[in-house]
FIMILO-107212 format. One line per 5 residues: number of its first residue (from 1); for each residue x, y, z of C-alpha. Coordinates in nm, 3 decimals. Layout:
NUM = X/Y/Z | ...
***
This chain:
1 = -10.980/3.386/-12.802 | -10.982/3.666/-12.588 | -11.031/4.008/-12.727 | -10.718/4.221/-12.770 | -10.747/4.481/-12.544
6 = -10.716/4.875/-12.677 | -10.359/4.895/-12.519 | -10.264/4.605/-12.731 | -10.424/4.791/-13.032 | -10.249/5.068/-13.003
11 = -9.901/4.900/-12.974 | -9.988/4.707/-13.262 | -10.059/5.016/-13.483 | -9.769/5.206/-13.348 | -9.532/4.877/-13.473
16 = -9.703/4.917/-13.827 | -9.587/5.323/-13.800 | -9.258/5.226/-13.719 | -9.168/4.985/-13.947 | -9.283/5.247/-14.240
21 = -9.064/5.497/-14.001 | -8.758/5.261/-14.025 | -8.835/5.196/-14.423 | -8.827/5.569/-14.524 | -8.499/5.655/-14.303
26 = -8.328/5.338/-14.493 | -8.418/5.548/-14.853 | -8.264/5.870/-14.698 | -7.978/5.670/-14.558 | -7.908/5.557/-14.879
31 = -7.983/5.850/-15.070 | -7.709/5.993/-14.815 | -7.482/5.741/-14.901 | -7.494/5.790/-15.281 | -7.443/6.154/-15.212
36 = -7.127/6.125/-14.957 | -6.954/5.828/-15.166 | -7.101/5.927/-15.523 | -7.011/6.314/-15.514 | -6.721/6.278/-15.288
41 = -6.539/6.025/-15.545 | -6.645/6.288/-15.848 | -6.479/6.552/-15.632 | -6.170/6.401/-15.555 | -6.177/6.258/-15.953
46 = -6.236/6.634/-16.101 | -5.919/6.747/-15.858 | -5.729/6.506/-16.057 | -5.864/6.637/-16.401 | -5.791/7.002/-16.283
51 = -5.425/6.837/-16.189 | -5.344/6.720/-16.556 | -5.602/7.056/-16.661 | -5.293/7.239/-16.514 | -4.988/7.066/-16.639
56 = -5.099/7.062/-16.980 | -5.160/7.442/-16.998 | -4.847/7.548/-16.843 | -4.688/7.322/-17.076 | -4.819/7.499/-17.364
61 = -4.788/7.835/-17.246 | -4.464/7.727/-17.148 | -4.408/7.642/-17.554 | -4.515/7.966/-17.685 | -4.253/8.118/-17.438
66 = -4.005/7.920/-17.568 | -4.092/8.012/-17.948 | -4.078/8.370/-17.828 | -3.752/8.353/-17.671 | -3.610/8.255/-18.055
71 = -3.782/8.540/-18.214 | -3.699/8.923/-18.250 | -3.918/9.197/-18.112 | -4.029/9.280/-18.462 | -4.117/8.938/-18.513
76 = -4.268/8.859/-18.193 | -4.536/9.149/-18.243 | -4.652/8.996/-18.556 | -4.654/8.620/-18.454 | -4.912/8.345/-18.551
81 = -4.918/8.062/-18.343 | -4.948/7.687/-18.541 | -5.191/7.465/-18.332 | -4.966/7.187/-18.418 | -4.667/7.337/-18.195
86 = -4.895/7.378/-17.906 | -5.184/7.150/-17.936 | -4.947/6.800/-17.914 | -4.765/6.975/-17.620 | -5.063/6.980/-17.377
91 = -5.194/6.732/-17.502 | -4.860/6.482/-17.427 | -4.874/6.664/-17.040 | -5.193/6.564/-17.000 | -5.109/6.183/-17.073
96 = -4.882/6.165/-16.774 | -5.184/6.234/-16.557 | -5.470/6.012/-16.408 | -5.826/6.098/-16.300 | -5.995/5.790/-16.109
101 = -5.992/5.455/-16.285 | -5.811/5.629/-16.658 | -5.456/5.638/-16.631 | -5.346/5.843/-16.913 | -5.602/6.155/-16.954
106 = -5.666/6.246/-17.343 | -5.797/6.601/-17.453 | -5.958/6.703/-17.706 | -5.768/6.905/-17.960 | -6.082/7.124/-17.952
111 = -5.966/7.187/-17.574 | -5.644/7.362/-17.606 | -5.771/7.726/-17.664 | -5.451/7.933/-17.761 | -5.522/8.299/-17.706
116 = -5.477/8.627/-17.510 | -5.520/8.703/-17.195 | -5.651/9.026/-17.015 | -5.482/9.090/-16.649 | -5.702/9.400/-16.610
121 = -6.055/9.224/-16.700 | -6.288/9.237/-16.383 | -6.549/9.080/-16.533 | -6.664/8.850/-16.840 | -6.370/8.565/-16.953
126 = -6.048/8.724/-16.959 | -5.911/8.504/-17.274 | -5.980/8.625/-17.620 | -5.930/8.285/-17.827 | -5.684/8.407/-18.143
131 = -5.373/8.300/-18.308 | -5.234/8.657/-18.346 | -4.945/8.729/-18.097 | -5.115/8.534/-17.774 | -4.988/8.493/-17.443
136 = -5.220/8.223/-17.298 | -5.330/7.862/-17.327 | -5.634/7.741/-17.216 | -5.705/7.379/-17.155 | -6.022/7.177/-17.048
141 = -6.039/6.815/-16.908 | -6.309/6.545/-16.946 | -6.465/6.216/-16.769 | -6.740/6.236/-16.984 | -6.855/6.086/-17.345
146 = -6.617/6.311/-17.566 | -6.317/6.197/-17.392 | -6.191/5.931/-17.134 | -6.528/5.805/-17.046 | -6.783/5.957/-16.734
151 = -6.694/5.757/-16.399 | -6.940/5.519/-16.289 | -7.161/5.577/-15.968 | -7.190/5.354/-15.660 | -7.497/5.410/-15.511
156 = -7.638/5.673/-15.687 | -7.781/5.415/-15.929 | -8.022/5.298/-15.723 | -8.166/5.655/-15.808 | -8.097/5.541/-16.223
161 = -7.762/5.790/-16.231 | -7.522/5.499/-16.348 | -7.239/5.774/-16.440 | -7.164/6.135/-16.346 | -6.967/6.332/-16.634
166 = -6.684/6.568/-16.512 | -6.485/6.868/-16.666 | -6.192/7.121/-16.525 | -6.031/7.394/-16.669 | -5.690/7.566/-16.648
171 = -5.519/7.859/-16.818 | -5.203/7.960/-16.820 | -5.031/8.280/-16.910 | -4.691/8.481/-16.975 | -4.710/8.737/-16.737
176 = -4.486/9.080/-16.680 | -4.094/9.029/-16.537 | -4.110/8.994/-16.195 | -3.737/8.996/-16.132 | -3.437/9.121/-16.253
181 = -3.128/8.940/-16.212 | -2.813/9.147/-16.043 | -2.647/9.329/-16.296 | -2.903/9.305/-16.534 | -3.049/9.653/-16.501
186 = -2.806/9.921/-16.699 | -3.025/10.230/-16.731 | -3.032/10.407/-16.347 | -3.390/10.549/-16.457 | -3.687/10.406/-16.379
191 = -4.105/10.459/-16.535 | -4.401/10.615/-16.312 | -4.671/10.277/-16.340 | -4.908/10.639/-16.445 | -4.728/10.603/-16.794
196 = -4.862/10.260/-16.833 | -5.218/10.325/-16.686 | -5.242/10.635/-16.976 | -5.037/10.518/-17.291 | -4.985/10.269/-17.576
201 = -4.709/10.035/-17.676 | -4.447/10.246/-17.874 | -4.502/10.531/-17.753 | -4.223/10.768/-17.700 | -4.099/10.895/-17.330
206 = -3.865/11.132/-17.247 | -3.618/11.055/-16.892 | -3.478/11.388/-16.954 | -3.512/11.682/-16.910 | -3.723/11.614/-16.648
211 = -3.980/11.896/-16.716 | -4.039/11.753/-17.061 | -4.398/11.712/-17.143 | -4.323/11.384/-17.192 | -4.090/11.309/-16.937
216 = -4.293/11.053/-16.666 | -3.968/10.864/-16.517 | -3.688/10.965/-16.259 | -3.297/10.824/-16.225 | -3.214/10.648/-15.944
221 = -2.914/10.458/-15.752 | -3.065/10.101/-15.713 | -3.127/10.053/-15.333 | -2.803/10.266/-15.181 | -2.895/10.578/-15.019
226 = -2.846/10.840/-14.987 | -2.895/10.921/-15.357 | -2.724/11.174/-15.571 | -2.586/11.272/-15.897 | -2.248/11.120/-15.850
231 = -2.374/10.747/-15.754 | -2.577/10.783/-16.113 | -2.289/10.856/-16.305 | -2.066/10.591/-16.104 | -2.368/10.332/-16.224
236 = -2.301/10.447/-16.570 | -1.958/10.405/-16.544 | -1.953/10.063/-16.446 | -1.872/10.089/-16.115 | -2.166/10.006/-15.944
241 = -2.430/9.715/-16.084 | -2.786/9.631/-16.028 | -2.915/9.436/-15.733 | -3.168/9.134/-15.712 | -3.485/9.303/-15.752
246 = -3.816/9.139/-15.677 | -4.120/9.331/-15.796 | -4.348/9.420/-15.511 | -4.078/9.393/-15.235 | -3.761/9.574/-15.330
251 = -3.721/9.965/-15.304 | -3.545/10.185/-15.550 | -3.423/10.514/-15.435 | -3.479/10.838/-15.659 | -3.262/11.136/-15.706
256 = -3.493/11.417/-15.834 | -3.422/11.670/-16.095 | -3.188/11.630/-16.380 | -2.868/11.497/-16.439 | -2.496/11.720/-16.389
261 = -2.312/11.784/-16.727 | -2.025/11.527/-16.610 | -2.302/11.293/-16.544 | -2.502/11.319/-16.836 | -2.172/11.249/-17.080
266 = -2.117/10.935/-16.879 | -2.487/10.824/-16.997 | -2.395/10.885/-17.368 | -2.052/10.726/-17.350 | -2.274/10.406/-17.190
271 = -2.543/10.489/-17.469 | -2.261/10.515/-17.742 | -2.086/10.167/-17.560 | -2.379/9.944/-17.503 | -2.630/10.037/-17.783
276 = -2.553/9.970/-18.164 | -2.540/10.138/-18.497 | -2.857/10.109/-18.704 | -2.843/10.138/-19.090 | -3.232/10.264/-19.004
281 = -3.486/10.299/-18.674 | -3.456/9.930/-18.553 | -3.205/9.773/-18.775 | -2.906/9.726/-18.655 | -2.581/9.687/-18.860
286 = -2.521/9.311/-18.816 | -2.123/9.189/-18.718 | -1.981/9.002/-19.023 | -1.827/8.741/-18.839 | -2.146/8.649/-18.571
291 = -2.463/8.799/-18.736 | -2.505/8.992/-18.423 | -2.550/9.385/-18.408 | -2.254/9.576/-18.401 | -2.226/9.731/-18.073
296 = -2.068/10.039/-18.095 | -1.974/10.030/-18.483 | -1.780/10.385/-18.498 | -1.458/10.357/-18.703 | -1.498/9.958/-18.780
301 = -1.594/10.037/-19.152 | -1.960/9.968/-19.097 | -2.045/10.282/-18.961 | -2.357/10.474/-19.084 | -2.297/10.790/-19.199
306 = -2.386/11.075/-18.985 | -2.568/11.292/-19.258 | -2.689/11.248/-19.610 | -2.754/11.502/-19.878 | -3.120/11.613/-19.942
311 = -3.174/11.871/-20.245 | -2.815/11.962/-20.183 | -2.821/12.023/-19.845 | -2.732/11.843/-19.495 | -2.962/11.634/-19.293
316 = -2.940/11.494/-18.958 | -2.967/11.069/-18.981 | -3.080/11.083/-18.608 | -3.062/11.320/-18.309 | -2.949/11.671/-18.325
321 = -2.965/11.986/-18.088 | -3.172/12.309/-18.089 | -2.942/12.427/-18.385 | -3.008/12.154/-18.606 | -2.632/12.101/-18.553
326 = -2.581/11.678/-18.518 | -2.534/11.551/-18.170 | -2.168/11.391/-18.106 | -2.053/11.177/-17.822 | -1.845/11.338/-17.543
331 = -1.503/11.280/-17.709 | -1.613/11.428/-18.030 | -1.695/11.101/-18.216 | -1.996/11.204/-18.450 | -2.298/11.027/-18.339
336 = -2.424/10.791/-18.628 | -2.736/10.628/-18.600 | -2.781/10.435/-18.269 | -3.021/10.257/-18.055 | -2.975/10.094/-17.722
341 = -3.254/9.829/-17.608 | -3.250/9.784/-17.245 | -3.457/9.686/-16.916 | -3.542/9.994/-16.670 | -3.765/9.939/-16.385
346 = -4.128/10.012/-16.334 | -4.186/10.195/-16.015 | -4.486/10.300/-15.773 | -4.634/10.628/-15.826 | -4.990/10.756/-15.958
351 = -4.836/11.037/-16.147 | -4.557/11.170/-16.348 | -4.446/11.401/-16.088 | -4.027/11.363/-16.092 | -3.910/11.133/-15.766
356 = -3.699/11.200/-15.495 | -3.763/10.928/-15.267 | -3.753/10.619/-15.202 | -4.077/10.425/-15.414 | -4.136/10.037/-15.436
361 = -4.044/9.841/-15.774 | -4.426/9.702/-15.932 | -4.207/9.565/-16.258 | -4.015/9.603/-16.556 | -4.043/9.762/-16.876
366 = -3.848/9.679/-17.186 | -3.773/10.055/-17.396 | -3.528/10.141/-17.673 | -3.327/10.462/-17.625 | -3.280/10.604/-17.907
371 = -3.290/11.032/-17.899 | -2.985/11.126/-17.706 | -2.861/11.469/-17.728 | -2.542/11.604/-17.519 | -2.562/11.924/-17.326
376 = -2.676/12.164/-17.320 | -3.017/12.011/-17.412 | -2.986/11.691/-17.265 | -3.254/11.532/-17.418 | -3.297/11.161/-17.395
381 = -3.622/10.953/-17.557 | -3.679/10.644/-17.565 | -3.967/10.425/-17.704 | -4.166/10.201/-17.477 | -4.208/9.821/-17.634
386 = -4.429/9.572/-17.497 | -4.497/9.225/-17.509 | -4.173/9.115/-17.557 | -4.054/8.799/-17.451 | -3.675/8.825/-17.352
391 = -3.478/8.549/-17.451 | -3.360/8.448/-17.051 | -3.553/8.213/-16.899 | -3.735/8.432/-16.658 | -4.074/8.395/-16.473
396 = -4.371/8.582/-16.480 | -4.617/8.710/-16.198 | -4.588/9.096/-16.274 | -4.803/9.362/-16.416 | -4.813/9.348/-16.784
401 = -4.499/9.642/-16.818 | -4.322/9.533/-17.123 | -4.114/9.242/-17.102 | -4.259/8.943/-17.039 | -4.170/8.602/-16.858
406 = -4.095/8.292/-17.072 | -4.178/8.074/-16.756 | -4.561/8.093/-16.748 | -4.826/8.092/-16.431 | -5.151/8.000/-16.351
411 = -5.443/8.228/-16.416 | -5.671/8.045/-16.381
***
């Protein structure tokens, strides 16, 4: 046989270097392929658990806004959530959602974390797990051994990974008001957002005068400009009502200063009108007939009365002027003890200097007037609640004012 030649040699040994060639790019093709199918179906499967991860927290945040809606403000700032009215409701959400190959996703009761959470947080986990007046629901997702099962691999088990285990995470939250329906704003004054960055829930503000100390607010006349005294007063008087208002996008125009004697007994006459009697600070005398409070209870009978003896002498039950001498309601009517709980808007300014212009709406805050004295002191206080869940069915997506949504959102 003849001798192969070197030529042929080298051929020969360059064969042998491809085939080894051709071997190793089939285990990287494959190794490719597990990746691209493998991780692509886990991504497109963990979509689906953050799908039903969603549903099921807005549908338990959604639950505690409904329990809120059927409670008072007193008893909505000392509520404990039950697990069992929140738990089965995320959990049933959930069911109606699929994640690969499981049709009906389970979760763990372990995995609805009821709690509060903290819209100013900039760093750590913004939900403090608790039972004690939360706003938030938290709910995790599995493909994994604790619940539904981890999905099985394609390729990847060439490499020994038979399954890949899979988790998402939603939470949703009741946020601030972030609308206000026409008509629905009575008050024509509105709250600096400085007030919120620098006080508490319950704390008192003054709207007037408006060089009070603790004055941080200005009246206003909705959108129509030009502002003035005598649009307030025709607000108060019913003759002109609220607009739409859409935090972040509508403008409020300011009037300045302090409100004209005219004008000023036109807000207690609303005060006296749309408020109610208390038989003490937040209780209202309750109608008979409904069980609701008696708006504007003067001469039905049920009236508090205006002063009671102490040691022998006369005491105011609520406001009174400089003198000591009880405040009474422009007609003369004495003023008993009243409160009025209303909505007044929170607007855009970095200080409690009064407004006259025209400022951007950020919110809503939810307050209780209840210190209003006629002229010439014309003093009016109100106290600042929060957290409150009105009982409309109104959505979220504000700052954190006072009054919040009872339709949740996604915070995560």
């Amino acid at each position: 046989m003849k001798p192969r030649s070197h030529f042929e040699k080298l051929l020969i040994n360059e064969g042998g270097a491809v085939i080894a060639l051709v071997a190793i790019c089939l285990v990287l093709l494959l190794g490719i392929a597990a990746f691209a199918i493998d991780f692509g179906y886990r991504h497109v499967v963990r979509n689906e658990l953050q799908n039903a991860a969603d549903a099921a927290a807005l549908a338990g945040a959604r639950e505690l806004g409904v329990i809120y809606k059927g409670l008072s403000y007193d008893e909505q700032q000392s509520y404990v959530s039950n697990p069992a009215d929140i738990v089965p409701i995320a959990q049933q959400a959930a069911l109606s959602n699929y994640a690969g190959e499981v049709d009906n996703i389970t979760v763990n009761s372990g995995d609805v974390i009821i709690g509060t959470w903290d819209f100013t947080a900039s760093s750590g986990d913004p939900l403090t797990a608790t039972l004690n007046t939360p706003n938030a629901v938290r709910v995790i997702t599995r493909r994994d051994g604790s619940a539904n099962g981890p999905i099985s691999t394609f390729f990847a088990r060439i490499f020994g990974v038979d399954t890949l285990d899979i988790t998402a995470r939603a939470t949703a939250a009741l946020s601030g008001q972030s609308t206000a329906e026409p008509g629905e704003i009575e008050l024509p004054v509105g709250i600096s957002r400085w007030w919120f960055d620098n006080n508490s829930c319950n704390d008192l503000i003054a709207f007037s005068p408006a060089n009070d100390p603790a004055s941080c607010a200005g009246w206003h006349t909705f959108e129509s400009q030009p502002s003035n005294d005598k649009k307030v007063r025709t607000i108060l008087e019913g003759g002109l009502s609220s607009p739409s208002t859409i935090s972040g996008q509508t403008d409020y125009s300011f009037i300045g200063g302090d409100l004209s004697v005219p004008t000023f007994d036109a807000l207690m006459t609303a005060f006296q009108n749309r408020g109610y009697d208390v038989s003490a600070p937040d209780t209202p005398i309750l109608d008979p007939n409904t069980g609701n409070p008696m708006t504007d209870a003067t001469g039905t009978g049920l009236e508090v009365p205006l002063c009671e003896s102490v040691n022998g002498g006369l005491t105011a039950c609520s406001a009174a002027d400089s003198n000591g001498v009880p405040a009474t309601y422009p007609d003369g009517t004495p003023r008993n003890m009243h409160e009025w709980p209303t909505t007044v808007p929170v607007y855009d300014r970095n200080d409690c200097s009064n407004p006259n212009q025209t400022i951007t709406i950020l919110g809503f805050a939810y307050v209780l007037v209840n210190d209003v004295v006629g002229p010439p002191d014309k003093n009016v206080r109100a106290k600042v609640l929060c957290n409150y869940v009105e009982p409309g069915d109104n959505r979220g997506g504000a700052g954190n004012y006072g009054p919040l949504g009872s339709v949740p959102g996604l915070v995560e």
